[in-house]
Backbone as a chain_set.jsonl record, in Angstrom:
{"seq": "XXXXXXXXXXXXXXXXXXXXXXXXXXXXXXXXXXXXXXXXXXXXXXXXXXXXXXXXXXXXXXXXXXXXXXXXXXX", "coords": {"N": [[47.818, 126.415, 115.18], [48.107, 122.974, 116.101], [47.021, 120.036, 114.603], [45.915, 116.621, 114.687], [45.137, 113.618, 113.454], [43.012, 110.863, 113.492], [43.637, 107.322, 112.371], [43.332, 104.251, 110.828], [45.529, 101.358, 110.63], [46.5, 99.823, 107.627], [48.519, 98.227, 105.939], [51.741, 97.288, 106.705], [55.168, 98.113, 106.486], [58.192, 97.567, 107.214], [59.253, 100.662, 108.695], [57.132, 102.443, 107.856], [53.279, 102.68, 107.163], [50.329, 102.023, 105.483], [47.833, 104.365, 106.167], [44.758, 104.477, 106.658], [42.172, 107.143, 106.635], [39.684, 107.984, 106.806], [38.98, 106.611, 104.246], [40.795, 108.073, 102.81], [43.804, 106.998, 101.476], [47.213, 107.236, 103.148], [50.615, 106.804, 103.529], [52.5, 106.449, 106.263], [54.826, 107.069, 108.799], [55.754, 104.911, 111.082], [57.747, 105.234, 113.375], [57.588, 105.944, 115.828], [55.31, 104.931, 117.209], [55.43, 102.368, 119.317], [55.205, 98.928, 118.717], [53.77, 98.942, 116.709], [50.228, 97.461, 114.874], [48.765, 96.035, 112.347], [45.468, 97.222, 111.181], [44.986, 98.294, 114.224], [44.17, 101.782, 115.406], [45.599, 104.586, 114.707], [46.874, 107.582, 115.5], [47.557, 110.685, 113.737], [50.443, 113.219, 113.671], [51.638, 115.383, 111.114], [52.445, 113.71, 109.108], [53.778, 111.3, 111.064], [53.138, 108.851, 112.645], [52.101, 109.068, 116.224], [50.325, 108.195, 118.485], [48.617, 105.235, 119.387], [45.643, 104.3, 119.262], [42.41, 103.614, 121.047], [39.297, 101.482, 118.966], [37.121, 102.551, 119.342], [37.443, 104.941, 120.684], [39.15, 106.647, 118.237], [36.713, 106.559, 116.456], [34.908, 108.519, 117.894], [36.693, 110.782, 117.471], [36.821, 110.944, 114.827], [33.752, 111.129, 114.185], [33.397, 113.877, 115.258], [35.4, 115.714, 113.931], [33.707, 115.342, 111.523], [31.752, 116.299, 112.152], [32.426, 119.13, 112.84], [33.511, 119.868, 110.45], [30.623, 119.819, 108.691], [29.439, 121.656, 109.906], [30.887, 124.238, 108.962], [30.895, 124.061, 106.235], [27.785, 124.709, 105.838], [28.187, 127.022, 107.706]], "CA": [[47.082, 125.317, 115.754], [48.381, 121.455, 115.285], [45.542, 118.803, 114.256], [46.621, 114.918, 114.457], [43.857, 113.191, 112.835], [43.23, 109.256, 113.87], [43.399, 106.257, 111.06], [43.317, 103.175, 110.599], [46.447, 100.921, 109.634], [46.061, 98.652, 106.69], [49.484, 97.559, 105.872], [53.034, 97.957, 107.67], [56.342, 98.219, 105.811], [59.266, 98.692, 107.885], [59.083, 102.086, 109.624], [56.241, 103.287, 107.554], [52.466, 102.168, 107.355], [49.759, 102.648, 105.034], [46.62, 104.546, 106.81], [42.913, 105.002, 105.817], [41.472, 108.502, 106.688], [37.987, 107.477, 106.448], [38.96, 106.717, 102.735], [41.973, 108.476, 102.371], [44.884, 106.381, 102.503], [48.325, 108.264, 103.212], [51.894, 105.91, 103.85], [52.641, 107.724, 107.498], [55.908, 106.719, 109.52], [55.441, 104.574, 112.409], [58.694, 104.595, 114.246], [57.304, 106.145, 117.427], [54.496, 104.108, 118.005], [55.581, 100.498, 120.081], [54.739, 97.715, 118.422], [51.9, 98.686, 115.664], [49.999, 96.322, 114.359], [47.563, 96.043, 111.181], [44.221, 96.976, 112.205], [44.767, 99.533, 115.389], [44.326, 103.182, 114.559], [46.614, 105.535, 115.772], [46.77, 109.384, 115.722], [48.997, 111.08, 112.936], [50.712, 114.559, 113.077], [52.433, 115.55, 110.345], [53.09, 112.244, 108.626], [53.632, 110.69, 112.121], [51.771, 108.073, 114.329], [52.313, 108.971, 117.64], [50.017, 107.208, 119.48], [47.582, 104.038, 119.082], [44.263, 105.002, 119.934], [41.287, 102.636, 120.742], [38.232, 102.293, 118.072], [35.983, 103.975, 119.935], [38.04, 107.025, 120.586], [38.758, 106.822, 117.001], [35.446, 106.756, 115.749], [34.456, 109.576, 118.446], [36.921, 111.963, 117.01], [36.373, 111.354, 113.446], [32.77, 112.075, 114.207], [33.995, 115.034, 115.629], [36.065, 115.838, 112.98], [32.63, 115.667, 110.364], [30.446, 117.858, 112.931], [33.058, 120.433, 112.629], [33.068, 120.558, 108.683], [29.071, 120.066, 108.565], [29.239, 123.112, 110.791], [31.707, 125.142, 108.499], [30.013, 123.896, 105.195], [26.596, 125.698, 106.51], [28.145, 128.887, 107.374]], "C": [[47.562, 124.018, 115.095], [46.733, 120.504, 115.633], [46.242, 117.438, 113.951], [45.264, 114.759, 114.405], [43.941, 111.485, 113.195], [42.965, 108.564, 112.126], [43.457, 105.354, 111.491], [44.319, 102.173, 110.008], [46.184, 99.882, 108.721], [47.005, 97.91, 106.468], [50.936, 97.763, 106.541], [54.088, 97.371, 106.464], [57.416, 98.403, 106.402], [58.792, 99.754, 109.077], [58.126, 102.473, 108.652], [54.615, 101.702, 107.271], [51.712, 102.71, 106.012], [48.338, 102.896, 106.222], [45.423, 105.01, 106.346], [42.839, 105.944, 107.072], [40.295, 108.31, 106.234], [37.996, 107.461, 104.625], [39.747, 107.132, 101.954], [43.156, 107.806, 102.689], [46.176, 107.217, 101.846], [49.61, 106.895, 103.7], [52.348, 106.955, 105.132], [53.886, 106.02, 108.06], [55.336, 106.325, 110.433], [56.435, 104.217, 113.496], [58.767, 104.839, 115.757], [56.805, 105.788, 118.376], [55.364, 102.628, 118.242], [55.008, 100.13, 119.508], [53.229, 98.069, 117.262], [51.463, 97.847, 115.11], [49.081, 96.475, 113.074], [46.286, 96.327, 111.956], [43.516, 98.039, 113.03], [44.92, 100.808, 114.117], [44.977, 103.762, 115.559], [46.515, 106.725, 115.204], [47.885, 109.919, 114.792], [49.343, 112.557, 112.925], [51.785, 114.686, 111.945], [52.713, 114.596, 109.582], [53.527, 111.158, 109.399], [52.745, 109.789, 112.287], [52.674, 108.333, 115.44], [51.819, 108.817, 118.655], [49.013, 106.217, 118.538], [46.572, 104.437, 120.068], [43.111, 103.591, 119.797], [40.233, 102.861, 119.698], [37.634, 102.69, 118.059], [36.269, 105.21, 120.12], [38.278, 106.981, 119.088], [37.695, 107.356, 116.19], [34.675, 108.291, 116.717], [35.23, 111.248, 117.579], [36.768, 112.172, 115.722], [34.603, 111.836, 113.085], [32.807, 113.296, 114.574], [34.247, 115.679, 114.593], [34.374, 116.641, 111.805], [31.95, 116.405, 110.978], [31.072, 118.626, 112.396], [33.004, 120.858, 110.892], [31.736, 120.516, 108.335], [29.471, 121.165, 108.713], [30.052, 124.053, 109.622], [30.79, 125.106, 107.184], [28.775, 124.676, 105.294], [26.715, 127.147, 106.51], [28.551, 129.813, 106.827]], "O": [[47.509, 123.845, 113.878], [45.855, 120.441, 116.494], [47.042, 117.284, 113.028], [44.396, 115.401, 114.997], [45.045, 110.945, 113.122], [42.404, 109.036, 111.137], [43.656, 105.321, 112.705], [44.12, 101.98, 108.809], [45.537, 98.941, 109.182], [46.745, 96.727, 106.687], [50.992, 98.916, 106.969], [53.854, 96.42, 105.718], [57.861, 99.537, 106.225], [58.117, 99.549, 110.086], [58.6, 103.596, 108.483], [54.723, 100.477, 107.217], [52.215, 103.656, 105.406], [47.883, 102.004, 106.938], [45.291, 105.996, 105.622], [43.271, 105.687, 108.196], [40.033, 108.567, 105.059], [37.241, 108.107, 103.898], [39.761, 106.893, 100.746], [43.64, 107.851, 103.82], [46.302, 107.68, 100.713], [49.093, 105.975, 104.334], [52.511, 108.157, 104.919], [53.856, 104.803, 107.878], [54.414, 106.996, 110.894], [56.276, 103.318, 114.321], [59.495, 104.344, 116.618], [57.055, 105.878, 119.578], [55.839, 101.967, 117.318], [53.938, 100.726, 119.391], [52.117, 97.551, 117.162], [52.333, 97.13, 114.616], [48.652, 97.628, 113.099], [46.018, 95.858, 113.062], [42.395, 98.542, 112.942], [45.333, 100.924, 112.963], [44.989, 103.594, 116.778], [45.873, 106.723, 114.153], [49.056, 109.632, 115.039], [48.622, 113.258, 112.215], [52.794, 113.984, 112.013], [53.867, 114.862, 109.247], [53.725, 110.086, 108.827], [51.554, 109.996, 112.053], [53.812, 107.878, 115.547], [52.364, 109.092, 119.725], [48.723, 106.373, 117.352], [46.644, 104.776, 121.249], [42.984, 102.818, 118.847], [40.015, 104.02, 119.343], [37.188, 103.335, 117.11], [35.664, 106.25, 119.862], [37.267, 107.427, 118.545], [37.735, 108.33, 115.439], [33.929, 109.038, 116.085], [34.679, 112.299, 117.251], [36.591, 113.311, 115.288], [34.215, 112.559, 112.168], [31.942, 113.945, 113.985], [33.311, 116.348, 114.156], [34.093, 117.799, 111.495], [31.426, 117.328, 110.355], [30.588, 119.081, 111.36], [32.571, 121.87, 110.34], [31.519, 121.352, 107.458], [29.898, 121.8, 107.749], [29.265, 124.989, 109.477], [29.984, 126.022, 107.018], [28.876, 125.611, 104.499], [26.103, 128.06, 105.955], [28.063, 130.922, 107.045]]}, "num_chains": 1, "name": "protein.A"}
């Protein structure tokens, strides 16, 4: 099973970015996404962005994201 997780970019470098993970920030490659900017969040597999995602879908799947470990945490 692959999992791309959305972030948040904070700074850009070149071809790589830094991204917050609700708190986790990771340096992820951005040479796939068009035009990134500071700011947008985009979707990362593997060390990737490969897309720019709005902040509402963002914020939908990282709630997502915490249901699913509530849920695991529990059982």
């Amino acid at each position: 099973m692959c999992v791309a997780v959305p972030g948040k970019i904070l700074e850009i470098d070149g071809h790589f970015a830094l991204v917050d993970f609700n708190g986790a920030k990771r340096k992820v490659i951005i040479s796939l996404v068009k035009n990134p900017e500071i700011g947008q969040y985009v979707i990362v597999h593997a060390g990737y962005a490969i897309e720019v995602m709005d902040e509402e879908q963002a914020r939908e799947a990282l709630n997502i994201f915490e249901e699913i470990i509530e849920k695991d945490m529990l059982d």
